[in-house]
FIKOL-603612 format. One line per field, with one value per residue (C-alpha): z negated, y negated, x negated. Coordinates in nm, 4 decimals, always signed. Layout:
REM FIKOL-603612
c3: c(Z, ...)
c2: c(Y, ...)
c1: c(X, ...)
REM end
This chain:
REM FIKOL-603612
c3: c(+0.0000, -0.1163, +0.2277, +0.4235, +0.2580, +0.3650, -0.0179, +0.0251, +0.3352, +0.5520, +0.5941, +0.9086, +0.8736, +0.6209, +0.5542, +0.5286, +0.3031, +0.0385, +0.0356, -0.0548, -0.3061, -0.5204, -0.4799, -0.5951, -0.7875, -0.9239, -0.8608, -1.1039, -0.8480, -0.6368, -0.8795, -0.9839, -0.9876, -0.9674, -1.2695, -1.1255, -0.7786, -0.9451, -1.1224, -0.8421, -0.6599, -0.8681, -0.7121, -0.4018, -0.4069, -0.5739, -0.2689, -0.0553, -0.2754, -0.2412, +0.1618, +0.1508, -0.0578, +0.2142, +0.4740, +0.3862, +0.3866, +0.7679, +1.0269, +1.0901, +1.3992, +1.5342, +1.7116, +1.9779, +2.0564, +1.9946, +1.9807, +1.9725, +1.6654, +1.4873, +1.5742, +1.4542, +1.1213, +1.0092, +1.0656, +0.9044, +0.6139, +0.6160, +0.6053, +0.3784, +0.1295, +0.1490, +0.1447, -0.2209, -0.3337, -0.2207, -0.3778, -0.7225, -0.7353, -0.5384, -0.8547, -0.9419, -0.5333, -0.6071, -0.9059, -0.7244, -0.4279, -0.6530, -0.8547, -0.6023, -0.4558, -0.7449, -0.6845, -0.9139, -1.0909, -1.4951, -1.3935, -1.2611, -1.2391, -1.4100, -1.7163, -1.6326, -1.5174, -1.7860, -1.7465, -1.3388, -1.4207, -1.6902, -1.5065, -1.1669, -1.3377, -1.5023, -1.2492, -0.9432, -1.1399, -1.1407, -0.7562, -0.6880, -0.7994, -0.4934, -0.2026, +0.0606, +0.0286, +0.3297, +0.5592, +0.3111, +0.3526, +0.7253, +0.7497, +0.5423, +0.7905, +1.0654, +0.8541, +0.6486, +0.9576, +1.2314, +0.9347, +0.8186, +1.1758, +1.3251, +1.0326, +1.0359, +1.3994, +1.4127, +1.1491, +1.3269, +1.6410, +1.4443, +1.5774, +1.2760, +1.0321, +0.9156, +0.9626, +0.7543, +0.7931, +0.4743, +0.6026, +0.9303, +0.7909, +0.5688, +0.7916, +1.0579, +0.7756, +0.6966, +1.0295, +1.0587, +0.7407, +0.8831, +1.2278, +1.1087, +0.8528, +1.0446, +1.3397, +1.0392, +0.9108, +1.2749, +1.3069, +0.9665, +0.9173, +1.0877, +0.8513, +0.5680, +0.6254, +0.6402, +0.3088, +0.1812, +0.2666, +0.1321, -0.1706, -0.2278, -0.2024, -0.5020, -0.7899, -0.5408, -0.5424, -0.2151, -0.1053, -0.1177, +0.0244, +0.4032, +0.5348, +0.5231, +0.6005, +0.7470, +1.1323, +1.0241, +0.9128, +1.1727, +1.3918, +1.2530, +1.2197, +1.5660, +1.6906, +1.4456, +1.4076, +1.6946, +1.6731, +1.6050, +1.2629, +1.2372, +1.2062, +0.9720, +0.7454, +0.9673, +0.9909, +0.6228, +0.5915, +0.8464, +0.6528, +0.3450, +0.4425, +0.4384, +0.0595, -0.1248)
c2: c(+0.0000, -0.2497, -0.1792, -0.1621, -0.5288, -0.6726, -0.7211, -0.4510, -0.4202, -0.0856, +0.0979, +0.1219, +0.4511, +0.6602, +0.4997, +0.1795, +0.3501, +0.4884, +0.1576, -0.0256, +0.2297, +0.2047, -0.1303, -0.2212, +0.0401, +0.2224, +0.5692, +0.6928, +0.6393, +0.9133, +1.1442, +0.9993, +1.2739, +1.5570, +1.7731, +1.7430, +1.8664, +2.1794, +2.2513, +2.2888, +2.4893, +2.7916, +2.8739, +2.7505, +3.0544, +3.2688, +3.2578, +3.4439, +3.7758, +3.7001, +3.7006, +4.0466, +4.1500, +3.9584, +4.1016, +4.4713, +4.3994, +4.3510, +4.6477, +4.7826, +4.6200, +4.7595, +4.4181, +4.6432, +4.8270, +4.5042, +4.1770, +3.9592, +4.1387, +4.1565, +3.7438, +3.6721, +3.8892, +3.7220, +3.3956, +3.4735, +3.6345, +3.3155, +3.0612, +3.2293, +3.2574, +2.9105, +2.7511, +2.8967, +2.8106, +2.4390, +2.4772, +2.5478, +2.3484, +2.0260, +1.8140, +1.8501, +1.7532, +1.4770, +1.3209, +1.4331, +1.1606, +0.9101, +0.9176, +0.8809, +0.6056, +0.4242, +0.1216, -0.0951, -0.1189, -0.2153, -0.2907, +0.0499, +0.1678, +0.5536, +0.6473, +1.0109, +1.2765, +1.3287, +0.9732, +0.9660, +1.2110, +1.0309, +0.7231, +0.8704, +1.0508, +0.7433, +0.5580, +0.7717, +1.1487, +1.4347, +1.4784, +1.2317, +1.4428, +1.6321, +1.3499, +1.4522, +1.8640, +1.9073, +1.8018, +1.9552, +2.3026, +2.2813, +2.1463, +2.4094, +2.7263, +2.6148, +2.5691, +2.9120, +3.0663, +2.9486, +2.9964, +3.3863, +3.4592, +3.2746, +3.4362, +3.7949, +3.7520, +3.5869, +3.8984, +4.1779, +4.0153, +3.9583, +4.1659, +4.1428, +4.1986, +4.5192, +4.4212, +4.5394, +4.2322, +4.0275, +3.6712, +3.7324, +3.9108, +3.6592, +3.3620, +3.5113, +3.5198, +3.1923, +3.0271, +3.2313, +3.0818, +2.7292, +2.7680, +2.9178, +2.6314, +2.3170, +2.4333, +2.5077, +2.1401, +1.9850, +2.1654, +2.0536, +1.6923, +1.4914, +1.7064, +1.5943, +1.2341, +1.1785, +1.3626, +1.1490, +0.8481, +0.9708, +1.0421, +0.7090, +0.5485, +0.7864, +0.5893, +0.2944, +0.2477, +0.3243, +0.0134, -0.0537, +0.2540, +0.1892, +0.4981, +0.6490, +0.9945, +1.2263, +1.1916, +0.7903, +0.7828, +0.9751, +0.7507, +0.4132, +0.5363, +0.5918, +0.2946, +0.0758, +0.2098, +0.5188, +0.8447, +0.8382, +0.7097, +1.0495, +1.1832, +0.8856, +1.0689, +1.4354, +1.4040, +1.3463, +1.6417, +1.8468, +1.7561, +1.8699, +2.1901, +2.3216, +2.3542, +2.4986)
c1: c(+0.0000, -0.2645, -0.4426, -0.1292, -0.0359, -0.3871, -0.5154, -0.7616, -0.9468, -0.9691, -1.2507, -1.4073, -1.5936, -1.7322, -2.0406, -1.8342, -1.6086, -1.9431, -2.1032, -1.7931, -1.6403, -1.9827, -2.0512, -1.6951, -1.5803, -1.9017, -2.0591, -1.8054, -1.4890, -1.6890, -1.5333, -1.2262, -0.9419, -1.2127, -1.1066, -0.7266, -0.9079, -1.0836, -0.7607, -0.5628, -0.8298, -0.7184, -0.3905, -0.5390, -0.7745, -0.5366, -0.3720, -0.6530, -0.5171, -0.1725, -0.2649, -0.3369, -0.0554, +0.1458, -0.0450, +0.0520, +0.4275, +0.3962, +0.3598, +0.0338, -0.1586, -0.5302, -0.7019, -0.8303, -0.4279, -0.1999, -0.4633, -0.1892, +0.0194, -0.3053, -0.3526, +0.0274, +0.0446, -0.3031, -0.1516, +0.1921, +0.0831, -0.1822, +0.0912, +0.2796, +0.0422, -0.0363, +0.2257, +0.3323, +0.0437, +0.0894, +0.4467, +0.3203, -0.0298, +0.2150, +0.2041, -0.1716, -0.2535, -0.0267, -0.2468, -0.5132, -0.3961, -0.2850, -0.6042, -0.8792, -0.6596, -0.6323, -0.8565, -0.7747, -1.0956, -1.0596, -0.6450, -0.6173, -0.2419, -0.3037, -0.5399, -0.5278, -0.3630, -0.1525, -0.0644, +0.0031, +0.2640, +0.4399, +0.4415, +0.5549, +0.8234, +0.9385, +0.9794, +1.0871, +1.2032, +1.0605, +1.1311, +0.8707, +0.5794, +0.7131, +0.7258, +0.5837, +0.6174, +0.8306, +0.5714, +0.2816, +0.4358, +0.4822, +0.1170, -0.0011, +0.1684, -0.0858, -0.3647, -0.3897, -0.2207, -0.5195, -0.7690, -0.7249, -0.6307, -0.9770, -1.1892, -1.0242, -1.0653, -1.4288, -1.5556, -1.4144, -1.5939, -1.9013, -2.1706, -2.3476, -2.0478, -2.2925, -2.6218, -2.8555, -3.0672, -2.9214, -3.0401, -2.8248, -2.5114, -2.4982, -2.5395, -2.2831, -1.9902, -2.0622, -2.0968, -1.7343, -1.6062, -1.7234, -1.5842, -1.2646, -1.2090, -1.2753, -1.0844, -0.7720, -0.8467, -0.7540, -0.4833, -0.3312, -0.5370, -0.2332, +0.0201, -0.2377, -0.2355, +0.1736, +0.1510, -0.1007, +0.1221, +0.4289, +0.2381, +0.1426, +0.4473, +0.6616, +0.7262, +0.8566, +1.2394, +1.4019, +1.4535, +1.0399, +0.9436, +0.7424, +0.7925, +1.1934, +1.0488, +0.8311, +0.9679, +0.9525, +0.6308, +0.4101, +0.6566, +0.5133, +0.1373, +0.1500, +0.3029, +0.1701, -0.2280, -0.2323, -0.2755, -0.6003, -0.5157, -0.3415, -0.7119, -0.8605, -1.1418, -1.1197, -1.5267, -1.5495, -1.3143, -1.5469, -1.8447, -1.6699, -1.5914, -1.9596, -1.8738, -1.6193)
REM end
């Protein structure tokens, strides 16, 4: 809001956006919303299990007999699994948002994460921990859907899947993981960033709110920034994803 408004200006890349977050806002706002991050990692990764338990409710498919039925289970059972996992970590990814956003410096709008909640419930209900899910869930599909389909499809491709050379088996799976995950992130990053949005403007009554929906506001993004800005931060995102 405070960027849409013109009080704070935008960033015009991400080294613009490091310099000016510590010089403003101090190394510490690198972290802000961190523990909330880690915290809703765990159902996040809970949900790689839950994909094979998923996975085994489907029909049996051999990628050399039926490629394509192996290709649509993986992504199924994928999406899926995802996408409950988004439903019950939602709120933390919420805070999450709200608290790396929160720019406010010393007359910043949330103490916590505790505190996010109680405010954002206050003033919008419980629902508006939840703004934004709609589109979150049907971002989600394609992105666990194209990313355990890639990977499962990427290993059993992988000519060194059982190499006994350590250095490369281990370098293939990751080079796998990598490829599968940034390709998963472009797929999803322009769900991602109407989520984001949405997110940020919960606690706002009705009347105040930018975007009416999520039709409305990938709608005004395009019109009003282009559809690039659909993909604002997808480098950052690509970098990213050599970690965890």
């Amino acid at each position: 809001p405070k960027i849409i408004s013109g009080e704070v200006k935008r960033y015009s890349g991400m080294i613009d956006c490091f310099t000016r977050v510590l010089s403003e806002q101090g190394i510490t706002a690198f972290w802000r919303g961190n523990l909330t991050n880690i915290i809703k990692y765990i159902p996040a990764y809970a949900s790689n299990f839950a994909k094979d338990i998923i996975k085994a409710m489907f029909p049996k498919a051999d990628m050399s007999t039926g490629f394509g039925k192996f290709v649509l289970i993986n992504m199924a059972s994928g999406g899926l699994a995802g996408a409950g996992a988004l439903m019950i970590a939602y709120p933390l990814d919420y805070a999450r948002t709200r608290l790396a956003s929160d720019v406010g410096g010393v007359d910043r709008q949330f103490n916590g994460l505790l505190d996010c909640w109680k405010k954002t419930v206050a003033s919008g209900g419980i629902g508006a921990l939840y703004n934004g899910i709609g589109v979150g869930v049907v971002g989600i599909i394609p992105y666990r859907g194209v990313y355990f389909a890639l990977f499962d499809t990427l290993s059993h491709l992988n000519p060194f899947q059982k190499s006994e050379n350590t250095i490369a088996r281990a370098s293939s799976k990751f080079l796998c993981a990598l490829i599968s995950r940034v390709a998963a992130g472009c797929a999803w990053y322009p769900f991602d960033t109407v989520r984001r949005r949405l997110q940020m403007q919960s606690e706002r009554p009705e009347a105040e709110k930018i975007y009416k929906g999520t039709a409305d506001c990938f709608r005004k993004i395009s019109e009003d920034e282009g559809t690039t800005a659909l993909f604002k931060g997808a480098g950052a995102y690509a970098l990213r994803r050599v970690g965890p």
